[in-house]
N, C-alpha and C positions, 0 to 999 in steps of 0.2 A: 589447565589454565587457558588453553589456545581457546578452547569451545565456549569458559565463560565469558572470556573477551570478545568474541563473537559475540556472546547473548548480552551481554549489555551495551556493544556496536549496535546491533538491530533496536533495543528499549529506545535510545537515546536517536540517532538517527532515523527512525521508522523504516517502513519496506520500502524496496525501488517503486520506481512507477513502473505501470502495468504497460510491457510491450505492444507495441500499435503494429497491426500485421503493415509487411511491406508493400499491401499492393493497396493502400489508403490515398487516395488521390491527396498532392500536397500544394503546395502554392507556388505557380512557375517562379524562376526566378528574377529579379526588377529585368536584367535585360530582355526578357522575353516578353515583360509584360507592354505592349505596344498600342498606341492610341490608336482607337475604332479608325478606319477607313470614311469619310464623311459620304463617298459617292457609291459606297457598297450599298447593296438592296438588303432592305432588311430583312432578319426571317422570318417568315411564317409562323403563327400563332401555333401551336400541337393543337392538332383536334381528330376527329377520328376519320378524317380522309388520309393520313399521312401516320397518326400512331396509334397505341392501344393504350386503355388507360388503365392501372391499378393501384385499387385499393386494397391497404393495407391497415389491422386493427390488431396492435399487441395489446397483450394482457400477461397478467404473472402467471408463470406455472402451479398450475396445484392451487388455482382458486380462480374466482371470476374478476378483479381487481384488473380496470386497461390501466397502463400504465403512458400516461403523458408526457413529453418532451421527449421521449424518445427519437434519436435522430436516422435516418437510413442513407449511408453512404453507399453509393455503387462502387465497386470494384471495376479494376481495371477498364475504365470508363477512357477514352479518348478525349472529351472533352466536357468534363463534372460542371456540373453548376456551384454558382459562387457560395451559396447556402445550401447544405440538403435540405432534403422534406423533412419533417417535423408532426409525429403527432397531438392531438390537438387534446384537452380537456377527456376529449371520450375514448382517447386512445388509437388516432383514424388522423389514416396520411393516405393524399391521394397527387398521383404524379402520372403525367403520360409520357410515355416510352416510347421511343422506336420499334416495332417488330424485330423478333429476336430474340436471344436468351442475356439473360443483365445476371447479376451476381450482385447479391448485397449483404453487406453489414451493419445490422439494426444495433446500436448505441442506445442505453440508457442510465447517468447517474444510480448508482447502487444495484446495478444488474450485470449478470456475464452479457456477454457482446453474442452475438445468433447470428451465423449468418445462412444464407436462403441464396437459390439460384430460382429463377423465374422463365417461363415462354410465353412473349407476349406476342400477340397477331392480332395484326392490324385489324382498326374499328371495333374492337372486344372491348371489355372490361372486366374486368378478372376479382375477384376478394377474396385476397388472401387473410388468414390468424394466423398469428406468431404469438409462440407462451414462448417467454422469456426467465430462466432463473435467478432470483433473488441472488448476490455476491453476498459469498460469506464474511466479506470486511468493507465494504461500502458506505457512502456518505449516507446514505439511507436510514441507517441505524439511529434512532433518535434514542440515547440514554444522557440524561443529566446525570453530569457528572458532578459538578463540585457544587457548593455551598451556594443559595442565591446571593449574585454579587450584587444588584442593586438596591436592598434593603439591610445588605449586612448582618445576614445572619448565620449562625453558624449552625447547620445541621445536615445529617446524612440524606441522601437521598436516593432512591432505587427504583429502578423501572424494569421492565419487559424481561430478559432473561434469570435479570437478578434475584429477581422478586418470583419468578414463574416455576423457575429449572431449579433451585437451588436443592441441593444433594440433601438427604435424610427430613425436608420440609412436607415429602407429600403433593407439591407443585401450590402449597400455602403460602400466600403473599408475604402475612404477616409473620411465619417463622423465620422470616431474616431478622429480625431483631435481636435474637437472642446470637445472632453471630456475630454480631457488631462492639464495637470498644462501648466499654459505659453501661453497658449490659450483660447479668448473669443468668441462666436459665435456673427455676428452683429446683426441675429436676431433666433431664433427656427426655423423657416424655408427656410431660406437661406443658401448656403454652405458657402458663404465669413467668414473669422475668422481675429480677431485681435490678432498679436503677439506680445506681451509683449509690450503695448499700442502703438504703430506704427499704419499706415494708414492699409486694406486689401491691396492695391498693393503692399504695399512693402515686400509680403509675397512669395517666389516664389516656382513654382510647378515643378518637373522634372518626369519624366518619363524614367527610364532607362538611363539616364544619357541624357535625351533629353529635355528641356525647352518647356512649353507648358504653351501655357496663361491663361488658366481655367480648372481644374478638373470637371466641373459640366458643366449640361445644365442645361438653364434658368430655370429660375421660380426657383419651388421646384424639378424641374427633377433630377436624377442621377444621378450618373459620368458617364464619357464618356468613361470609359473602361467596357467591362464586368467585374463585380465583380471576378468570379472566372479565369482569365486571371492575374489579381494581384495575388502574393506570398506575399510579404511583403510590410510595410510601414515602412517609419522612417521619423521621426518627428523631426528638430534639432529647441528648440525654441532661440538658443547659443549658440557658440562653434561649429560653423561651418567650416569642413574642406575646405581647400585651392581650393579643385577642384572642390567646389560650390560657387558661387559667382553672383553678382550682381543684388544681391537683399540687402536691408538695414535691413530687419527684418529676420525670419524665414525662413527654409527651410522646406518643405513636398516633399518628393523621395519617389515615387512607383516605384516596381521591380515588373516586368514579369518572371513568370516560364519560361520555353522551356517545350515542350511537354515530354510525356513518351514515353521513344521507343519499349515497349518490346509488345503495342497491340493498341489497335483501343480506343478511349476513349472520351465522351462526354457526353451533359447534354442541357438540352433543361429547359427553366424557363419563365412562362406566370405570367403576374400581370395584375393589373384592367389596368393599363393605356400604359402596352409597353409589349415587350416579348423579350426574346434574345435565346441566342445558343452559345455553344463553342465546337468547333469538333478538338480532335488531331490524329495527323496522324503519325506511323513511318513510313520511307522510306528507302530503299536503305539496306535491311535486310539480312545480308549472311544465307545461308543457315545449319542447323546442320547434320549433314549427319548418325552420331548417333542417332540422337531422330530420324529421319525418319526411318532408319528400325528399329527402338525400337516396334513406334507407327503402321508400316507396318503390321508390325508379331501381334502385339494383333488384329489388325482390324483384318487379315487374319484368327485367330485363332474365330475369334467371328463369321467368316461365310461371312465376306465381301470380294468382289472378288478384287482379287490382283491389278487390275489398278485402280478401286476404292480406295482399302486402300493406297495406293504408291500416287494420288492425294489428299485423305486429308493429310495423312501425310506431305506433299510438302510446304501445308497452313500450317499447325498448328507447324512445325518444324521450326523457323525462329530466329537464336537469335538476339539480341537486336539491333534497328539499327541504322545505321551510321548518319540517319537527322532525323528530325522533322520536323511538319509544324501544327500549331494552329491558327486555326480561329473564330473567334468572332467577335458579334457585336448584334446588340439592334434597334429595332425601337419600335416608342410608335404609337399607336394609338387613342392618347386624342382628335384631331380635329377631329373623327370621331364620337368622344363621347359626343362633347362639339354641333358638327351640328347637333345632334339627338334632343338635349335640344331647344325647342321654346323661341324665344325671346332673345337667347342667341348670340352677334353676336362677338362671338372671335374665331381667328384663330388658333392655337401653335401646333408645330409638332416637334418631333429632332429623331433625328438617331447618330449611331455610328457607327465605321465598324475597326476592328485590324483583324493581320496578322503575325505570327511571325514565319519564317523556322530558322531554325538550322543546322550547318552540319560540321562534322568535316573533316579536310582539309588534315590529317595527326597526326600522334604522339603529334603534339608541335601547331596545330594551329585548332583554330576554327571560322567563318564563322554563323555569323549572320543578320538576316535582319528582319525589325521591320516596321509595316505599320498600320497607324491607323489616324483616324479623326472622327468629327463628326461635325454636324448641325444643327442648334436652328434654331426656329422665331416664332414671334406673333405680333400678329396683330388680325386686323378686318377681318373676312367671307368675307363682300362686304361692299363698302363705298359709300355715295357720293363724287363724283370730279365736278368742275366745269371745262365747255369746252367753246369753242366759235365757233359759228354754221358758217357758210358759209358767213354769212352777218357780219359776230363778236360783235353778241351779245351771250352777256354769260348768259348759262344757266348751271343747272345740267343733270347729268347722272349716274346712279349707276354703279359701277364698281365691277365687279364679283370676282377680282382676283385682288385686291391693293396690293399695296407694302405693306410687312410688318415692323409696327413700329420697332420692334426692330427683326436682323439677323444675329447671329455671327455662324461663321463657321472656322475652320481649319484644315489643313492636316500634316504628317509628314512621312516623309520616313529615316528610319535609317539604313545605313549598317554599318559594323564595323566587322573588325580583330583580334580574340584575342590569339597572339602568347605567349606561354610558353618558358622561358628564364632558364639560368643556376639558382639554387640555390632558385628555388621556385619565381623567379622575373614572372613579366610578361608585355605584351607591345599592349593597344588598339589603334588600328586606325580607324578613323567612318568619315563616312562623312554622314550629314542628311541635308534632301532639306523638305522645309518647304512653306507652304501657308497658312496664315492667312487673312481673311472677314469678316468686321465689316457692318455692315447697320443701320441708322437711318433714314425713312423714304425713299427717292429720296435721300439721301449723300452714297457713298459705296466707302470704302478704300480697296486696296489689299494691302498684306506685303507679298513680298516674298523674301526666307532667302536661302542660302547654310553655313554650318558649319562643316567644316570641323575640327578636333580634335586630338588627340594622346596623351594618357594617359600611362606612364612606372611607374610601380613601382619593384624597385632593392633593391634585397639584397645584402649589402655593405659587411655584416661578420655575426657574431651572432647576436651582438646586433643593427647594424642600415642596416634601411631600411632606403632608397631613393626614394619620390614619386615627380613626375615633369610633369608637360606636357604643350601645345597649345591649346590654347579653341579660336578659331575663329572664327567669325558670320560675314556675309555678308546680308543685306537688303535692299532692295529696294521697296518702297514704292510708289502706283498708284493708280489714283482716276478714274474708267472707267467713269464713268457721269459728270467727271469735278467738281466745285464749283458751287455750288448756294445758293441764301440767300433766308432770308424770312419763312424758315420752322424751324430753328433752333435757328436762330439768325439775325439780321439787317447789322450783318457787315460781309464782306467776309476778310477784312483781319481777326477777330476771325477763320476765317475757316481754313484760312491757315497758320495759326496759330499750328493749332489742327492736321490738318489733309494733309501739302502740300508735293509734290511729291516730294522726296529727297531718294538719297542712302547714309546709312550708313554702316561704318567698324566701328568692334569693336575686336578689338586682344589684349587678353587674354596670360599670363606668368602665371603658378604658382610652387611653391617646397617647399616641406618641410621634415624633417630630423627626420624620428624615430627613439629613442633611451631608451632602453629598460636595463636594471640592477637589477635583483634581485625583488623587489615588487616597485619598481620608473618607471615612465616613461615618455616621454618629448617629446613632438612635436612642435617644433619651425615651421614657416613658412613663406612664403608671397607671395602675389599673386598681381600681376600688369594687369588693362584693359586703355584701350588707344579709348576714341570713336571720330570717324572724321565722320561727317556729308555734305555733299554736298547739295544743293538743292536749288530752285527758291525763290526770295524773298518774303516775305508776303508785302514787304510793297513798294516797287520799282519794276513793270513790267515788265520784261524780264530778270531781274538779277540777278546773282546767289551771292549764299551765302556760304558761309565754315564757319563751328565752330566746336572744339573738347574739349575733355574732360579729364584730365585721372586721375587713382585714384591708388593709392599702399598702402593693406591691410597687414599688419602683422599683424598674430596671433602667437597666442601658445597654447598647452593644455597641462597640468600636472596633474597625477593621481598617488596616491600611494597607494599603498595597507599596512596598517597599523596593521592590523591584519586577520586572517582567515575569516572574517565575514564584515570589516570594512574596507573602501576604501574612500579615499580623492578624488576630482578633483577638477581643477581648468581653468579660460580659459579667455583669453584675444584677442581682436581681434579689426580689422575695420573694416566695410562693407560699401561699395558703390556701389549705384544705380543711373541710369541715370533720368531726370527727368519724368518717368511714372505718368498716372493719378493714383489717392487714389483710385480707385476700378479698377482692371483689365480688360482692353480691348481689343479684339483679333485685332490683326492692328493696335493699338494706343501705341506709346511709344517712348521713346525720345525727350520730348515736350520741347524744349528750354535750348540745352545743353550749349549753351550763359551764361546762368544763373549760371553754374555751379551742379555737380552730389549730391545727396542724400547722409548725412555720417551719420551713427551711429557707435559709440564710445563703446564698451559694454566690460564689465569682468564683471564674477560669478565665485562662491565658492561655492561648495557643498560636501556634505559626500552621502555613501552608502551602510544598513547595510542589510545583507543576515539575515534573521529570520527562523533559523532553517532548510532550505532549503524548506521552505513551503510559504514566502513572501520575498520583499523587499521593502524596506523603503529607499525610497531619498528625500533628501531635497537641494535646489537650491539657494542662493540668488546673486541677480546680480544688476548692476546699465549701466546705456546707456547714453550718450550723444548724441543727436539729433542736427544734423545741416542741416542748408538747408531743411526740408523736405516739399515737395509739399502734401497739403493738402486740402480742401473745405474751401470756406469764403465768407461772401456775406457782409461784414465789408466795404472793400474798394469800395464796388460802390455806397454803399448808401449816398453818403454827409453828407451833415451837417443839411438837413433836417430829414434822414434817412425815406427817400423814398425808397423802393423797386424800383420802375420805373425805376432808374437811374440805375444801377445795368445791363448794357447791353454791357460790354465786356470780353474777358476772364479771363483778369487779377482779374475780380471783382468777381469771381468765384474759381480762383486756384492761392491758394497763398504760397509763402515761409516761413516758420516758423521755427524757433530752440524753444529745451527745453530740459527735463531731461525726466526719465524713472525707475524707482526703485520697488523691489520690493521680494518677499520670494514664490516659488513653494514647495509644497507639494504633495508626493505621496506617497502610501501604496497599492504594488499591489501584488497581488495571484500569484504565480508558476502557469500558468495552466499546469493542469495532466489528460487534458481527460477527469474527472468530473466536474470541477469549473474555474470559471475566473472569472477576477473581480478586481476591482481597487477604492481608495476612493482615489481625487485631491483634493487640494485647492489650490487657488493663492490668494495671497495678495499683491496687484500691486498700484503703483501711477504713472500716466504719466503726465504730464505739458508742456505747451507751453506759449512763451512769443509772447503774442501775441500784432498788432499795437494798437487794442481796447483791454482796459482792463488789459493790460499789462500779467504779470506770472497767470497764472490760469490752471486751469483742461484742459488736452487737450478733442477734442470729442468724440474719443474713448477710455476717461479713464473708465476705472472700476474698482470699490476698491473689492471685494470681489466675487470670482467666486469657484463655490465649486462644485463637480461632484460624484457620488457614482454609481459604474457601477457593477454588478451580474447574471452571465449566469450560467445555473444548468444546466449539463444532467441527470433530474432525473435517466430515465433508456434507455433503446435502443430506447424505441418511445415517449418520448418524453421531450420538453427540453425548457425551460423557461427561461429568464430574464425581466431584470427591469433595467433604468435608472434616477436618478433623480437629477434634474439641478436647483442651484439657484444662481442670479446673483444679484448684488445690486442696479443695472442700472446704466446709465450714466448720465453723466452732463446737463444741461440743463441753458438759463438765462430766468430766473425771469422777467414778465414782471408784474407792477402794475396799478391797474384802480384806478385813483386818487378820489376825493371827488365829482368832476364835471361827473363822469363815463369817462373820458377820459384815453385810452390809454396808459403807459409808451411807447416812443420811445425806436426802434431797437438802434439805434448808443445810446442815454443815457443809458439802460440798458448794452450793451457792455461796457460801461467804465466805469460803477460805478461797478457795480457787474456780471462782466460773469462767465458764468457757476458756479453760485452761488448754486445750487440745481439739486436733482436730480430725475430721473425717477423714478416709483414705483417698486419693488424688482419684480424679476419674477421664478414664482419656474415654471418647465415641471418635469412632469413624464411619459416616455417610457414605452411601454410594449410588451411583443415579446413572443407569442407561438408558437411553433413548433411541428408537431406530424408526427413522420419518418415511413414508411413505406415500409420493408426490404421485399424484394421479392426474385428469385432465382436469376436472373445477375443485376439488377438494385435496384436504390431506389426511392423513393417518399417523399419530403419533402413539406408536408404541411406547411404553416406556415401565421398567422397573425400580423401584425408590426404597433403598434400603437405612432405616437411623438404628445405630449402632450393631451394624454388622459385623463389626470386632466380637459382640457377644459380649461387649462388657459389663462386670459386674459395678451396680454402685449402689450406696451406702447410703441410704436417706436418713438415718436418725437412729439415736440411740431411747432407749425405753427409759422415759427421769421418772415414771411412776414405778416404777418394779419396789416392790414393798423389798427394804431392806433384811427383813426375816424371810423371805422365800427363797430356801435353799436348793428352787430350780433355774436361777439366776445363773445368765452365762456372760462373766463379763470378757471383754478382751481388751487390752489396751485402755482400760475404766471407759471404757462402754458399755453400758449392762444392755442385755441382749439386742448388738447389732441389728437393724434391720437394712438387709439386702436384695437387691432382685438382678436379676440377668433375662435381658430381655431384646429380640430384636422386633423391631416394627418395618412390616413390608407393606409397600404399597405399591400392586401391580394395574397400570390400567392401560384403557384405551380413549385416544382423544381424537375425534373426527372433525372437522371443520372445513367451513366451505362457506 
């Protein structure tokens, strides 16, 4: 009891301040301080008849970064100056001393304190460096923590360690989401997540304010960004503003830095199965004309000859400059790893590749341009194919180079204007062109997109802001190999169905009104899309078709702040989606706007309470209505036999469902400070669909109980540990039973007496993540090993609903008919250089 009352004296109190050594020169006391003498001689100016001068130029340890404001107190000084030195912009303080030895203590916000003893003689000048260490808990530490307070919204947010280091992720940005309240992962090693029991499609990804169909490459690969090319995530699992839209669940928004202008800066990172790089560059650099013959005259003074010193100087005097340009990207090397392995006959390869210049255009305007894609596939090494020889008889042939089973690949190019308006407003304009490629087998779709945009937000007066804009997407959609059956499916209208050539428009309205008063604040809004579809019939040859769609969302959000510590929100809203498949496909979407758009219905209510300034604590409760939602079903094709066989069109596959959505997020998370981060989630969710079998029951992605505990420690400078541990309750399942004869329960009886009657077996993962850093003079070295599901736990992805009732090599358990299980750990060992 004594120790937790201690741990929660330190949460709520914080730590002492940090002891100042005793020999700090401090402020006489009033009676000493005595008025100047009027008839004393004054003193002499320092100059190098009488002192020495030295220059002094910190920088951070373990990189080339000087670090500014740094202050230099002298020790035990007899009579300190009323100000110390101070350095400047470039890192560089210079003072003239007495002849003699001085002792100093170099001071800087978010840094240990360094101290240095010096021998200065007379008429010298001396240049000293000092690398100073980054403080493990310092103001320096930039993480957003809570929810933006000036727009009133309610959303997670995650920067630098959270996002970087998090345990069993891989050092992937985007696997923080599936650790968060409002989010379930559909399996431990998959990136797909479920939002607040919704399908995964209806979850949507931006990028920089750009749409993009998958964060991850297949399998268990990556994301498709490099990691440290993200700055921040935000996660809105509710209360989505106006100028995100259509999607029917969740939003996930990753933000790109711009580059640093003030030097050269990069980082190179090898892992077992890929490797990447991110290099920034400034450009277009004026010159300082002071620092050059500052640094002239010491070169000169040190014995270097004048066009020598007047050339580095030329380099190394440059201030900060006017663009940037960052480059990154990733290739893996697994199919080089997997060909080495005998007997092993799989293909998988991906890549990634960004791009991002910066450049300011003037006073009031800035000039961006944003470039990034990347490329999956797997498949077989070499296949057989069957051919037909010269006579046509068919035989085989192996084929060295098949198509790969599955090949999803896409591009984005983003420009965009960002001009500065009277009173803090401002006004984007972008236009992004777009390539999406999907492949299964011999079937290949292209999607090609131009969207152009314009995004204003204006300040009205004090209290209201005006945000408005154009969100418009152009698509065109082309199959380079045509239709064909037989590898997929029996029917080609299924195909064209899924996949036919057709352009769409889809234009976008949105606005909404901040209004802000004292500790109240109120975001009313709405946002209108309109989609018109063109395209060839699936079902009459040669002729075309037109269907549209349109949908108008109002929302609102309301936050008040109730006391110093304690804050309300509240949020209301409608979301519509076009009809997408339930797992995201690059090139696939808009399947049957005939049918009518995706609607969920959603308001939450939640409080949020600041702890001391050392955590905070939210909690969320919300409810959803579901309409329309395109989901999986194999319900309608099976008859009245409930035969799988029959089961051979699309519609017996993707069907429309309504239901509800309820349910209470929980979160308790750490300020990180440099030492600690850390968060404990829980969700307590029910989703339901009324389904044609079975009627109101568990939808497939319900899950009652989802709980997360996330803890990253920097013990000390080398080295820094966490842990993650995840347990879920599983999901629904129906019960199939082997009657007294050993027979079978029927698929279609089992749906309508009792679906999704039971459930999966719980599944605990525990993460685990070491890192051992290694600070050198311009660079660093980050070891580190990343273990997801180091427990070795086993879990349970699904039970087999086609197992033919007569096949008496049926294993059911608990009416599961043959469990499907895996136990798996994923390690990720690498090495990350930076400098």
């Amino acid at each position: 009891m004594l120790g937790l009352a201690i741990l929660l004296g330190g949460l709520v109190l914080g730590p002492p301040p940090p002891d100042l050594p005793p020999d700090l020169p401090s402020a006489p006391p009033p009676e000493a301080q005595l008025d100047p003498d009027p008839d004393a001689e004054p003193e002499p100016e320092p100059g190098p008849a009488t002192h020495g001068q030295l220059r002094v130029q910190v920088l951070v340890h373990g990189g080339r970064d000087t670090v500014a404001g740094a202050r230099l107190f002298e020790l035990g000084a007899p009579d300190p100056p009323d100000e110390p030195a101070e350095t400047d912009e470039r890192g560089v303080a210079q003072l003239w001393l007495e002849p003699g030895s001085h002792r100093f203590s170099a001071r800087a916000d978010g840094y240990e304190p360094l101290e240095f003893e010096v021998e200065i003689t007379l008429g010298e000048r001396q240049t000293l460096e000092l690398r100073i260490d980054e403080a493990l808990g310092g103001s320096r530490y930039r993480t957003v923590v809570s929810s933006e307070r000036t727009i009133a919204v309610s959303r997670t947010t995650l920067r630098e360690q959270e996002i970087h280091e998090l345990p069993g992720s891989g050092g992937d940005p985007f696997s923080v989401i599936k650790s968060l309240p409002g989010a379930a992962q559909v399996t431990g090693f998959l990136p797909y997540v479920v939002v607040r029991g919704a399908a995964p499609g209806n979850t949507g990804y931006y990028l920089d304010g750009v749409r993009v169909p998958a964060l991850f490459h297949v399998a268990v690969g990556p994301s498709v960004v490099h990691p440290y090319f993200i700055d921040q995530v935000d996660f809105y699992p509710g209360g989505v503003p106006v100028r995100l839209g259509r999607y029917a669940s969740g939003i996930v928004e990753g933000r790109t830095r711009a580059a640093a202008r003030d030097r050269v800066r990069g980082e190179v990172d090898l892992r077992l199965t890929d490797a990447g790089a991110l290099l920034e560059l400034p450009f277009d650099r004026p010159r300082d004309q002071a620092c050059e013959a500052e640094l002239a005259a010491t070169e000169a003074e040190a014995g270097t000859t004048p066009a020598r010193a007047a050339r580095r100087a030329k380099l190394a005097c440059r201030a900060p400059g006017r663009g940037s340009l960052t480059l990154g990207g990733r290739y893996s090397y697994t199919g080089l790893i997997l060909s080495a392995v005998p007997g092993l006959n799989v293909k998988m390869r991906f890549w990634d590749y960004q791009a991002r210049l910066d450049h300011e255009l003037g006073p009031r305007a800035r000039y961006t341009a944003f470039v990034f894609g990347s490329y999956d596939e797997l498949g077989q090494r070499e296949a057989l194919v069957e051919v037909d020889d010269e006579d046509g008889v068919a035989g085989t042939v192996l084929d060295p180079d098949p198509d790969p089973f599955v090949r999803l690949e896409f591009h984005r190019i983003d420009q965009r204007i960002r001009q500065r308006v009277r009173n803090g407003g401002r006004v984007d304009y972008r236009v992004a062109l777009g390539l999406d490629r999907s492949g299964v087998q011999s079937i290949r779709v292209d999607q090609w997109r131009v969207a152009p945009r314009i995004d204003a937000q204006l300040k009205l007066g004090e209290r209201l802001t005006l945000r408005a804009g154009l969100d418009q997407e152009f698509q065109v959609f082309r199959l380079p190999r045509g239709l064909g059956s037989g590898e997929l499916t029996n029917s080609i209208e299924d195909l064209a169905l899924l996949l036919s050539e057709r352009f769409v428009s889809v234009t976008g309205l949105y606005a909404d009104l901040g209004y802000r008063k004292g500790a109240f604040e109120i975001r009313p809004g709405v946002r209108a899309d309109l989609w018109v579809q063109v395209g060839s019939s699936p079902y009459l040859p040669g002729a075309q078709t037109v269907s549209s769609a349109a949908g108008v969302d109002p929302r609102v959000l309301v936050r008040e702040q109730v006391g110093a510590k304690l804050a309300l929100r509240q949020s209301f809203g409608v979301y519509h989606q076009p009809p997408d498949p339930p797992l995201p496909i690059p090139g696939i979407e808009s399947i049957g706007l005939e049918d009518g758009l995706q609607r969920n219905t959603q308001a939450s209510f939640g409080w949020e309470w600041t702890i001391g300034d050392r955590a905070v604590l939210t909690q969320d409760a919300y409810l959803g209505r579901l309409a329309n939602m395109q989901d999986y079903e194999l319900s309608e094709g099976l008859g009245d036999t409930g035969d799988a066989s029959t089961a051979d069109e699309l519609d017996d596959y993707v069907i429309r469902v309504s239901g509800w959505s309820w349910g209470l997020e929980t979160m308790l998370r750490l300020v990180p400070d440099g030492k600690a981060y850390g968060w404990l989630a829980y969700t307590l969710s029910w989703s339901y669909r009324d389904y044609p079998l079975g009627g109101f029951a568990p939808a497939t992605w319900d899950q009652r109980h989802i709980f997360n505990a996330v803890l990253g420690w920097n013990i000390n400078r080398k080295w820094r540990l966490g842990g993650r541990f995840h347990l879920n309750s599983g999901r629904p399942y129906t019960t199939r039973q082997v009657d007294g004869s050993g027979s079978l329960e029927s698929l279609i009886e089992a749906l309508t007496e009792h679906r999704n009657d039971a459930r999966l077996s719980p599944f605990l993962q525990l993460d685990v993540r070491v890192e051992r850093v290694f600070t050198l003079r311009d660079f660093r070295l980050h070891l580190y090993l990343d273990l997801a599901n180091a427990n070795f736990g086993r879990e349970v992805l699904r039970c087999d609903s086609l197992a033919e009732s007569t096949n008496p090599a049926v294993q059911v358990v608990d009416g599961c008919v043959n469990p499907q299980a895996v136990r798996y750990i994923l390690p990720a060992l690498g090495l990350r250089a930076v400098f």
